[in-house]
SEMIVEX-686429 format. One record per residue (C-alpha): x, y, z; residue in one letter. Coordinates in steps of 0.02 Angstrom, whole numbers. Example, Ala and Ser with C-alpha at 12.3 -4.5 7.8 and 13.67 -1.06 7.14 Angstrom:
REM SEMIVEX-686429
atom X = 615&Y = -225&Z = 390&r = a
atom X = 684&Y = -53&Z = 357&r = s
//
This chain:
REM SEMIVEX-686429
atom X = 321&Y = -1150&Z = 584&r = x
atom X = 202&Y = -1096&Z = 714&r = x
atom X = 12&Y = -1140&Z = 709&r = x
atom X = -33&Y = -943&Z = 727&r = x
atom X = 77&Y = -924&Z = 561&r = x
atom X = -67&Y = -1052&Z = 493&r = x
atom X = -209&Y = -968&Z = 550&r = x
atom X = -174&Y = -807&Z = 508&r = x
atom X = -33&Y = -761&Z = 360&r = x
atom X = 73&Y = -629&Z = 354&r = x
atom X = 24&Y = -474&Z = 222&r = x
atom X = 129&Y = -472&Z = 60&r = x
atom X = 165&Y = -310&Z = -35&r = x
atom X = 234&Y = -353&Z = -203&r = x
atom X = 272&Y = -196&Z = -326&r = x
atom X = 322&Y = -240&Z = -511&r = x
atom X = 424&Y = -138&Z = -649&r = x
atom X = 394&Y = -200&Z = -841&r = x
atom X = 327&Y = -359&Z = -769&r = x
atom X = 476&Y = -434&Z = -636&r = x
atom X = 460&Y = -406&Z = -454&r = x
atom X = 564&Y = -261&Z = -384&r = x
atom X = 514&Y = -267&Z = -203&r = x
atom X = 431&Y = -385&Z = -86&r = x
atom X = 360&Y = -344&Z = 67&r = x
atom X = 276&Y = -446&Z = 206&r = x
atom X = 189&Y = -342&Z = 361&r = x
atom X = 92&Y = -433&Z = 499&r = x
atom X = -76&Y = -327&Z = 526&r = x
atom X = -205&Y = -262&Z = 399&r = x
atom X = -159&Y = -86&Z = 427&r = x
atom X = 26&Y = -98&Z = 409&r = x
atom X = -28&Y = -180&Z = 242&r = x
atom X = -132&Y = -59&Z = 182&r = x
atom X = 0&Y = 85&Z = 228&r = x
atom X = 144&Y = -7&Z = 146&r = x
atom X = 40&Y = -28&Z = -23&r = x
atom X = -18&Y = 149&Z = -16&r = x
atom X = 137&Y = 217&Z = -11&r = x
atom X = 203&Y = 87&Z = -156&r = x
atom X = 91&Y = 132&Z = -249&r = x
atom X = 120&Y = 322&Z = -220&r = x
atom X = 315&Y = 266&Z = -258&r = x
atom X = 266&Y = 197&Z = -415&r = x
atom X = 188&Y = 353&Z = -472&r = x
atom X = 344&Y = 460&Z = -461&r = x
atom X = 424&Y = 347&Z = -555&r = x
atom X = 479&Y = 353&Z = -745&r = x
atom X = 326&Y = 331&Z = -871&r = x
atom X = 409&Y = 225&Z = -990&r = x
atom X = 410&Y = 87&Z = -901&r = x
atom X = 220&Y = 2&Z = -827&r = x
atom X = 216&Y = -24&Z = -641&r = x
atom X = 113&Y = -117&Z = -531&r = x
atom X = 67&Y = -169&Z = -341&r = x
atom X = -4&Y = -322&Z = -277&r = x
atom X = -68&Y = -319&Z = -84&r = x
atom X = -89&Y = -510&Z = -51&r = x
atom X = -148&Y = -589&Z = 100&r = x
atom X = -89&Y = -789&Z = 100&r = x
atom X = -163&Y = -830&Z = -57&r = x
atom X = -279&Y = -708&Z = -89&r = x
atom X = -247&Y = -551&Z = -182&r = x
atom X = -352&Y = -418&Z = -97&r = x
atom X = -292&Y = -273&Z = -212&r = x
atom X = -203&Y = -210&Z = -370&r = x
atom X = -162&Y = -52&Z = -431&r = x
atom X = -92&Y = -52&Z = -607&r = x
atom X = -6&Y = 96&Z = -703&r = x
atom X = 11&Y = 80&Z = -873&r = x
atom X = 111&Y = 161&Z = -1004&r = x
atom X = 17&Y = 256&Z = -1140&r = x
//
């Protein structure tokens, strides 16, 4: 492991479907983040309604945003 890996982690994009994790994705730079969880979270909203989605963007351990669809 380097020491720059330490002092600044990698971007995760998680997206969920009913609950279990469908796709993970890790990005190095803030924008690349937010682009990746914009479009997963566009994704998600094509997707079939029967089923709740939703998208984590996570930066080491800290979750900097959700998005949550929900089923009615």
């Amino acid at each position: 492991m380097e020491a720059d890996t330490l002092k600044n982690p990698p971007f995760r994009v998680l997206t969920y479907r009913d609950g279990q994790d469908v796709i993970i994705e890790t990005v190095q730079t803030p924008e690349a983040a937010q682009i990746r969880f914009a479009s997963a979270v566009d994704l998600c909203r094509t997707r079939d309604d029967a089923h709740t989605h939703r998208v984590e963007l996570w930066h080491g351990q800290e979750l900097l945003e959700m998005w949550r669809g929900e089923t009615d």
